[in-house]
C-alpha positions, 0 to 999 in steps of 0.5 A, a space after each residue: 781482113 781486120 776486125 773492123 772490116 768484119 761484118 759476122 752476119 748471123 741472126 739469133 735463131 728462130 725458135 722451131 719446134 720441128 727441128 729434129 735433135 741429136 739427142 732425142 733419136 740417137 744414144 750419144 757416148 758417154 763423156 768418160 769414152 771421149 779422147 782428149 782431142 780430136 779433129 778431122 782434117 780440113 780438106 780445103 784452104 780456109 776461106 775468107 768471107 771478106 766484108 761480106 755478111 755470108 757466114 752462115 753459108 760459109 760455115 754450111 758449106 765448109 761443114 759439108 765439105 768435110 763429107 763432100 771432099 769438094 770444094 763448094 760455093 758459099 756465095 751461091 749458098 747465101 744467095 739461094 738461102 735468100 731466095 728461101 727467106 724471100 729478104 735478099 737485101 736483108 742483113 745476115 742469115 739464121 742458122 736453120 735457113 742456111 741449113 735449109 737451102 742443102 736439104 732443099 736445094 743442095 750445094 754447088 762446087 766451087 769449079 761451076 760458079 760465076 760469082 756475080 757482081 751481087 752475090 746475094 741476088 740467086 738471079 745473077 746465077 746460071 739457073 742450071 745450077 739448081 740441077 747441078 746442087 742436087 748432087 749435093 743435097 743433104 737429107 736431113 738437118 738436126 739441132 745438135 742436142 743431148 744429155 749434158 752441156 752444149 759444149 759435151 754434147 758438141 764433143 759427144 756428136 762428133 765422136 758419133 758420128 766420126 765415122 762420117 765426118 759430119 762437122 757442126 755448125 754453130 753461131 756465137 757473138 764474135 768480139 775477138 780480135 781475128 789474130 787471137 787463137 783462143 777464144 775465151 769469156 764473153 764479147 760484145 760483137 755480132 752474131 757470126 757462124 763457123 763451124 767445128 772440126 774437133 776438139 783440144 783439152 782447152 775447147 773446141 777446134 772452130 774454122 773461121 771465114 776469114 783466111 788463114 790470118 784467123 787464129 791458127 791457120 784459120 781455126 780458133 779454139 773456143 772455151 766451154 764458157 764461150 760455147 755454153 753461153 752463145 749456143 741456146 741464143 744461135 743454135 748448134 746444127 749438123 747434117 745427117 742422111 736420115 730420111 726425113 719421113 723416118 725421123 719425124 715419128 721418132 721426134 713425135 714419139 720423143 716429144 709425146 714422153 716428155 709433154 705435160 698433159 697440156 703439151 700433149 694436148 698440143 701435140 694432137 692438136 698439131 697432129 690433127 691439123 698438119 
């Protein structure tokens, strides 16, 4: 794939002030604890995306695939994201609805898909595979937040939550050309989402979507300026097993400390109307 054949694919994110976020429920490390590099294994051939505008479900589904250790299907990921949004026929993709479809529906292995001639319609699937996805199915989504840059606070989440390999997925504008291994300073380009396996002293570990031609046998390294810039604009998200039902009280609780009198004011008018 060359870089006029890429597409991206990522819409900037929608502002929801019910995502929950890292920061606001769990105590991150400090960054002084933090090795100076780190990295899960990729357990799957990187893949490639092609002319397609499925990088958010590709990102999604590579992040999951370092807890799941299966290979899942990205193509029926974005067709069931557009079955959520209800726009199959339009461009691209927002972070938070990739998100939703695995803590909706779930996820379906590779092995079990059929990829039809129109990918991005979920009617050309086997309807059975909404069954076959709840094996799959993450319970929580969160926005990759806390106390520093969004660059430490990446580091600083995935060093928490090493013990479950949970990747983080992000978005940024992509202007590079595929063959470069370090990604640094500010691009024109489009919006497109890869997510984060580790870190190296010159930036974050990101896997691409479009082969292992891109950077590195696939992985590009991201400098902090990159990540800083492009983060408030497209998000940063991980998958977590918190019940959901669990956590809301704890974001409710984390929003009431931090409100105005007015934004608290509006915190019970949500209560009172939810």
């Amino acid at each position: 794939t060359k870089m006029k054949d890429m597409r991206g694919g990522l819409k900037p994110l929608i502002r929801d002030p019910n995502i929950f976020q890292t920061g606001a429920i769990f105590k991150l490390p400090k960054l002084e604890e933090l090795p100076e590099e780190f990295s899960f294994d990729v357990p799957f051939p990187v893949k490639n995306q092609g002319s397609t505008d499925f990088c958010s479900a590709y990102s999604t589904c590579g992040a999951s695939e370092l807890q799941e250790n299966v290979e899942l299907s990205p193509e029926w990921s974005f067709a069931a994201s557009k079955k959520l949004t209800g726009d199959p026929e339009n461009w691209g993709q927002t972070l938070r609805d990739a998100c939703r479809v695995l803590t909706k529906w779930g996820s379906v292995p590779k092995s079990r898909v059929n990829v039809p001639p129109n990918a991005r319609l979920i009617e050309g699937y086997n309807t059975d595979l909404f069954d076959e996805a709840q094996k799959h199915r993450k319970q929580s989504y969160f926005a990759v937040t806390g106390p520093y840059t969004p660059f430490d606070n990446i580091r600083a989440n995935l060093w928490h939550f090493r013990a479950e390999k949970r990747g983080i997925i992000i978005g940024l504008v992509f202007g590079w050309g595929l063959e470069e291994k370090i990604l640094s300073g500010i691009k024109e380009g489009f919006g497109h989402a890869m997510y984060i396996s580790g870190w190296t002293p010159q930036g974050l570990k990101v896997v691409n979507s479009y082969g292992p031609e891109a950077g590195e046998n696939g992985v590009h390294i991201v400098t902090p300026d990159v990540i800083n810039h492009f983060i408030p604009k497209f998000g940063a998200m991980m998958f977590l097993d918190e019940e959901p039902e669990k956590v809301k009280p704890k974001m409710d609780e984390w929003r009431w400390g931090r409100a105005s009198a007015w934004g608290k004011f509006v915190l019970l008018l949500r209560r009172l109307f939810a």
